[in-house]
KOLTOR-63533 format. One record per residue (C-alpha): x, z, y; residue number from 1. Coordinates in Angstrom, 1 decimal, always signed. Each point is the difference from the previous one (the first is absolute). Example, Ala and Ser with C-alpha at 12.3 -4.5 7.8 and 13.67 -1.06 7.14 Angstrom:
% KOLTOR-63533
+--------+--------+--------+-----+
:      X :      Z :      Y :  nr :
+--------+--------+--------+-----+
:  +12.3 :   +7.8 :   -4.5 :   1 :
:   +1.4 :   -0.7 :   +3.4 :   2 :
+--------+--------+--------+-----+
***
This chain:
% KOLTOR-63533
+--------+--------+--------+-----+
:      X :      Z :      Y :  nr :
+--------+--------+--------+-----+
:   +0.0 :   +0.0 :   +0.0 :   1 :
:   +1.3 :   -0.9 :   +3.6 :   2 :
:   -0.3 :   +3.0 :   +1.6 :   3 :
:   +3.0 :   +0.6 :   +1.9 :   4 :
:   +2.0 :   -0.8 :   +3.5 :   5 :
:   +3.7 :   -0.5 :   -0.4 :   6 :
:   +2.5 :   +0.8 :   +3.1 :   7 :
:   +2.7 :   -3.0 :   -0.4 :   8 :
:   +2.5 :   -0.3 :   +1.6 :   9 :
:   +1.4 :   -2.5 :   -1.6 :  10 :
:   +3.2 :   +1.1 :   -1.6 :  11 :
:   +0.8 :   +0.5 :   -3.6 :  12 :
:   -2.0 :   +3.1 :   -0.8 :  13 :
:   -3.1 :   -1.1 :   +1.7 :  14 :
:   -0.2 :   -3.2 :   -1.3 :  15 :
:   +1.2 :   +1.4 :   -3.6 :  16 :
:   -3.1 :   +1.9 :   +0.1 :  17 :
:   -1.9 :   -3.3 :   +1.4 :  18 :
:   +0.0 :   -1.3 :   -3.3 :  19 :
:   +0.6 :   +2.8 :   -1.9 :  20 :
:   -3.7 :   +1.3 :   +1.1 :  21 :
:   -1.9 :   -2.9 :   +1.0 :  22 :
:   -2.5 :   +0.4 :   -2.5 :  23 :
:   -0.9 :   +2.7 :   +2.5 :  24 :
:   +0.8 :   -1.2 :   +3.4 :  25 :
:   -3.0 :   -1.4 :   +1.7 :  26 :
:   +2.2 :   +0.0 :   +3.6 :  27 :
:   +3.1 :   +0.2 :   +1.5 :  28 :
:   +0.8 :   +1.5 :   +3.1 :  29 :
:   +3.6 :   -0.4 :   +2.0 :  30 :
:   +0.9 :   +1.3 :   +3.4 :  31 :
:   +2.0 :   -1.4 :   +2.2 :  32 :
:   +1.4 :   +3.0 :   +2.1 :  33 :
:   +3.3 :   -1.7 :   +1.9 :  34 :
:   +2.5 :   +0.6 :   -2.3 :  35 :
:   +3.2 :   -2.2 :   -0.4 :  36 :
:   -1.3 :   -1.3 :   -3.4 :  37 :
:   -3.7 :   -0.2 :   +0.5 :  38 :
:   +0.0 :   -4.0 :   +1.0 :  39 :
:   +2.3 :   -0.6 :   -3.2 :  40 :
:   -2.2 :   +1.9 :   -2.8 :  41 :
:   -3.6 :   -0.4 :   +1.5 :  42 :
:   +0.1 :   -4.0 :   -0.8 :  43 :
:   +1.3 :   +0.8 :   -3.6 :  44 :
:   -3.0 :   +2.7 :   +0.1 :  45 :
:   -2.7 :   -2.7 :   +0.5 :  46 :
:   +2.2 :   -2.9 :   -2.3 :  47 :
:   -0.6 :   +2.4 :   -3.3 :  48 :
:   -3.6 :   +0.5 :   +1.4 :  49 :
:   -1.0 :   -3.3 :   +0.3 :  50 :
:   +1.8 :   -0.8 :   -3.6 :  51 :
:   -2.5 :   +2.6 :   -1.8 :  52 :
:   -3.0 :   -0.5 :   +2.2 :  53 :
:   -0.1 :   +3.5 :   +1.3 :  54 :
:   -1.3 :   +0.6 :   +3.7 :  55 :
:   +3.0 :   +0.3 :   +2.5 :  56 :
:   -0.6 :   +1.8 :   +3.2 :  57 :
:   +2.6 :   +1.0 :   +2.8 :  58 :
:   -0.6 :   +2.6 :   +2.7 :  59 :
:   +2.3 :   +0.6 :   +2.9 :  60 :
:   +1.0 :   +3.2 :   +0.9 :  61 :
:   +1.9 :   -0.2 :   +3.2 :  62 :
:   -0.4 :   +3.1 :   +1.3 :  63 :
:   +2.5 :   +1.6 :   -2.4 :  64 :
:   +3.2 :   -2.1 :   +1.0 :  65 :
:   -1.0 :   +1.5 :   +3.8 :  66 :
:   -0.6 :   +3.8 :   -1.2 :  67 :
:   +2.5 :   +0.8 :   -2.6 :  68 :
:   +3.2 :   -0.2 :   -0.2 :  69 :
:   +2.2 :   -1.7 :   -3.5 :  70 :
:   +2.9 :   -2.6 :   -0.6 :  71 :
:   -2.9 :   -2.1 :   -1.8 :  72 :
:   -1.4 :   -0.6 :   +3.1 :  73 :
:   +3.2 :   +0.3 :   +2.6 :  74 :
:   +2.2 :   -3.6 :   -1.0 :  75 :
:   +2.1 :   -0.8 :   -3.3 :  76 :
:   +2.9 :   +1.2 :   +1.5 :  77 :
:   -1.4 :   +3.5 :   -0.2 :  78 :
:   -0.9 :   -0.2 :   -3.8 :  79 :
:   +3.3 :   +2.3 :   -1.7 :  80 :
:   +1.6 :   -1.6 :   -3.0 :  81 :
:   +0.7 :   +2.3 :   -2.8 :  82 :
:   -1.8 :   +1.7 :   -2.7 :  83 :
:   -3.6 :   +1.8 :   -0.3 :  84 :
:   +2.0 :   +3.5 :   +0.0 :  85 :
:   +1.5 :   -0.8 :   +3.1 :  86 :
:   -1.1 :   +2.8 :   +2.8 :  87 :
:   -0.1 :   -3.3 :   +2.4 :  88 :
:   -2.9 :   -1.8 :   -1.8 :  89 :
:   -2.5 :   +2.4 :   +1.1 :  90 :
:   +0.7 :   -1.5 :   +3.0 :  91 :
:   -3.0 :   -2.7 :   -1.9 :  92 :
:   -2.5 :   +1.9 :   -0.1 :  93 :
:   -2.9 :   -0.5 :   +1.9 :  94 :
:   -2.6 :   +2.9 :   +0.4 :  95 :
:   -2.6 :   +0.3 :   -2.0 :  96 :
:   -0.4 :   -3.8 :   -0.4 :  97 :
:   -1.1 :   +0.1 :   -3.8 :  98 :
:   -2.7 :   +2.9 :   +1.5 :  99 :
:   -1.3 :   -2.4 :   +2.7 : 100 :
:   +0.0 :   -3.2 :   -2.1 : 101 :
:   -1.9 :   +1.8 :   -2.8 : 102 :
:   -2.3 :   +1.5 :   +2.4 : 103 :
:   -1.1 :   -3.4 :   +1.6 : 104 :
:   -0.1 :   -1.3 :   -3.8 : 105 :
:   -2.3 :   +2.4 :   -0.7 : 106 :
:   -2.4 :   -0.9 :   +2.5 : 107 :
:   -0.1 :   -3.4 :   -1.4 : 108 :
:   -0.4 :   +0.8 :   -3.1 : 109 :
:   -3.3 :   +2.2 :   +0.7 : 110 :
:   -1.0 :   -2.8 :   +2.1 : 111 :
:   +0.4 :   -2.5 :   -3.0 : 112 :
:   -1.3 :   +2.7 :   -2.7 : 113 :
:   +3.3 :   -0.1 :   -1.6 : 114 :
:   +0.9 :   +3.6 :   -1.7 : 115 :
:   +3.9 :   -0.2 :   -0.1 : 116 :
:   +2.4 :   -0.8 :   +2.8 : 117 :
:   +3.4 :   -0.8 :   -2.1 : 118 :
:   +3.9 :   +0.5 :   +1.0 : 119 :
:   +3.2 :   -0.8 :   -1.4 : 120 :
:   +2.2 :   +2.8 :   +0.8 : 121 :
:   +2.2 :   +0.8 :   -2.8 : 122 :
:   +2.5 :   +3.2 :   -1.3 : 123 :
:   +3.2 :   -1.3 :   +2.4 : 124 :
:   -2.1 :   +0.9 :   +3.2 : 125 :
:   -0.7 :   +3.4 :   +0.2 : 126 :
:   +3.2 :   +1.3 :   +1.2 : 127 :
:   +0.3 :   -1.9 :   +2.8 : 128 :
:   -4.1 :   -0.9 :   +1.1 : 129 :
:   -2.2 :   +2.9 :   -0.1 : 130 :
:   -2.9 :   -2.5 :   -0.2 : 131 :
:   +0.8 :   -1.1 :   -3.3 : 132 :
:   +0.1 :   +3.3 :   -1.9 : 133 :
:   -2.4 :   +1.0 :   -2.9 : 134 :
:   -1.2 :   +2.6 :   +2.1 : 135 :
:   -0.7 :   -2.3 :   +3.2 : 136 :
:   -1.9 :   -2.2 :   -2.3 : 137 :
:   -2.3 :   +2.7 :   -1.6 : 138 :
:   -0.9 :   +1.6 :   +3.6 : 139 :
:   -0.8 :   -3.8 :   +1.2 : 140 :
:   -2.2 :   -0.2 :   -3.1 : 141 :
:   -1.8 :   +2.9 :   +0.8 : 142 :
:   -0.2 :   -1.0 :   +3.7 : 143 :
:   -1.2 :   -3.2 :   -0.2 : 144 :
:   -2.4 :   +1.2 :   -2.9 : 145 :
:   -1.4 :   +2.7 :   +2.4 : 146 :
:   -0.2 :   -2.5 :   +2.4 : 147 :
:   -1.8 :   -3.0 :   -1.1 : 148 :
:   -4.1 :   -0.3 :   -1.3 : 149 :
:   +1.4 :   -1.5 :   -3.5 : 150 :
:   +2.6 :   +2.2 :   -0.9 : 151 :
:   +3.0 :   -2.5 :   +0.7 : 152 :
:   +3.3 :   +1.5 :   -1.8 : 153 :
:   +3.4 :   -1.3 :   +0.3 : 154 :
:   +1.7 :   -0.9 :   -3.2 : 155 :
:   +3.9 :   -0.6 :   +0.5 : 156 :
:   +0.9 :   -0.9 :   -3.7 : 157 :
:   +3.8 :   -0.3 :   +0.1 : 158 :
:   +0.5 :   +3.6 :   +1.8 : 159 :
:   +2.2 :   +1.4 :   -2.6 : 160 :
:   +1.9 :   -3.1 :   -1.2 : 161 :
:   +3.0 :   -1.7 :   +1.0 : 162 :
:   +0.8 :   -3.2 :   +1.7 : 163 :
:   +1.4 :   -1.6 :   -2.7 : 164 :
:   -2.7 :   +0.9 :   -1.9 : 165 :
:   -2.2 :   -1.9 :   +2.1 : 166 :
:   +1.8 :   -2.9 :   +0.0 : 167 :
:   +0.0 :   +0.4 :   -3.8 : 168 :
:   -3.4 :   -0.5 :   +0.5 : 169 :
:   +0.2 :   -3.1 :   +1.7 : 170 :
:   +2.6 :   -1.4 :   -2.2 : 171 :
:   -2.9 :   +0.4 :   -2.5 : 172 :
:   -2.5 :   -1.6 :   +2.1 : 173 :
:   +2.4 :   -3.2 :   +0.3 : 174 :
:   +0.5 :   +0.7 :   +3.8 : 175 :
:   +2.6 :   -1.9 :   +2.4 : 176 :
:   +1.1 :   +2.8 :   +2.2 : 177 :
:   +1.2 :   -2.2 :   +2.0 : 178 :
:   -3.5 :   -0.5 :   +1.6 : 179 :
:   +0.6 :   +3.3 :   +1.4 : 180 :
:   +1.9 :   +2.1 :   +2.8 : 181 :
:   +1.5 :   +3.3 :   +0.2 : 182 :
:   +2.5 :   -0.2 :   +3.0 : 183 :
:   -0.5 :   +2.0 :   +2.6 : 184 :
:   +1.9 :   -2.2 :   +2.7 : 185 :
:   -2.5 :   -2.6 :   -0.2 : 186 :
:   +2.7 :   -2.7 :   +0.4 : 187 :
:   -0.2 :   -3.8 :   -1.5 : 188 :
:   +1.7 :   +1.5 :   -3.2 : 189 :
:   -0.3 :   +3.5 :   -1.7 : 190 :
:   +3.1 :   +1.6 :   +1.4 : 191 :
:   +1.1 :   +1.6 :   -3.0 : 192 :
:   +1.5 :   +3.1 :   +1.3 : 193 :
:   -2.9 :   +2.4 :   +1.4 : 194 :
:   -1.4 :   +2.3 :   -2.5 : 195 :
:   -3.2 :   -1.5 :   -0.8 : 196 :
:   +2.1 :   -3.7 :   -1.2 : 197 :
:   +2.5 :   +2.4 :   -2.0 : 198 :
:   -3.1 :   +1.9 :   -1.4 : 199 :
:   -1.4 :   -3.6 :   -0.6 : 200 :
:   +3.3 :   -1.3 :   -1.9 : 201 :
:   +0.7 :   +2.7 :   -2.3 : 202 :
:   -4.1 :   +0.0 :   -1.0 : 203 :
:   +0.1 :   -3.3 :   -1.4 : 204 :
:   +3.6 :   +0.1 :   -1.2 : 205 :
:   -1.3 :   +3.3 :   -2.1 : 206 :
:   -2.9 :   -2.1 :   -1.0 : 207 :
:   +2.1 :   -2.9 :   -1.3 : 208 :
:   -1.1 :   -2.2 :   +2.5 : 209 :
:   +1.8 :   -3.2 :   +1.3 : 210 :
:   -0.3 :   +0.5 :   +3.8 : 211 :
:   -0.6 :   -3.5 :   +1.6 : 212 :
:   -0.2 :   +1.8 :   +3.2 : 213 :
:   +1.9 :   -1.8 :   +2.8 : 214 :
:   +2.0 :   +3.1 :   +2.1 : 215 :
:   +3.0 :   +0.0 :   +2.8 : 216 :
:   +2.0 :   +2.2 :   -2.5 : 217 :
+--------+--------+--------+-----+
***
């Protein structure tokens, strides 16, 4: 049954969950909230949309480049290279973002009598994004339960695996990663060096995955 809304952002653990769940997915939502990467994964958003015939939407949230302050949204040059234990890459988070997003998903989902709002947060988050923690995602459950006439829940599937376990996943779905994007720089190529590319590299190289992925480095 279709019953769900997925946030996609369209990079690899999004769109893993694209096909790994779109028996379910009657929607997908992405939001395009000025970050340095947003014009580069939207597109590939709507691309693996339009190939399985689920209902794209994007909605702009401008407001939050103005209001709050992250090196997602301040230029590549501010994105630090280095790995996801590095004290510097909290420099990319951005406040609350999965708690608004989910919020506003929510309220679409009520509005199109969907019960589940869905998100691909995985295991490697939770140190660095509070927003992506088991315990984030149960209070946003309960919130958005409380909150809405039909009881809409968030489910977040891939909370307590790993990266390469997704993309194990989508090496068993047949997908070309390729079609995706992690880089935070937003450049013409995955850079290669931030976090999220070096996060990205060793998930499909764990996974056995030849990486067609064109990057600087």
């Amino acid at each position: 049954m279709k019953n769900s809304i997925l946030i996609l952002s369209g990079g690899m653990d999004s769109v893993t969950m694209l096909y790994d769940k779109q028996d379910r997915i009657a929607m997908a939502v992405s939001f395009d909230y000025g970050s340095n990467h947003n014009a580069k994964e939207i597109p590939l958003a709507k691309k693996h949309c339009q190939r399985l015939g689920i209902q794209h939407i994007v909605i702009k949230l401008d407001f939050m480049k103005e209001v709050l302050d992250s090196s997602l949204l301040s230029g590549s040059d501010d994105i630090p290279e280095g790995d996801y234990d590095d004290e510097n890459i909290r420099s990319t988070v951005v406040p609350f973002r999965n708690g608004i997003m989910l919020s506003i998903a929510a309220a679409i989902a009520e509005n199109n009598n969907l019960s589940h709002i869905m998100m691909a947060n995985h295991g490697g988050d939770h140190t660095v994004y509070p927003d992506c923690r088991p315990e984030f995602v149960r209070a946003m459950s309960e919130a958005a339960r409380c909150g809405t006439f039909n009881g809409v829940t968030l489910d977040a599937p891939y909370t307590d695996i790993t990266k390469a376990e997704i993309a194990g996943i989508g090496k068993r779905l047949g997908l070309d990663y390729s079609e995706t994007w992690s880089c935070y720089k937003g450049l013409d190529k995955q850079c290669g060096r931030c976090a999220t590319c070096k996060e990205r590299k060793a998930a499909l190289a764990a996974a056995g995955i030849n990486d067609t992925t064109e990057y600087e480095v």
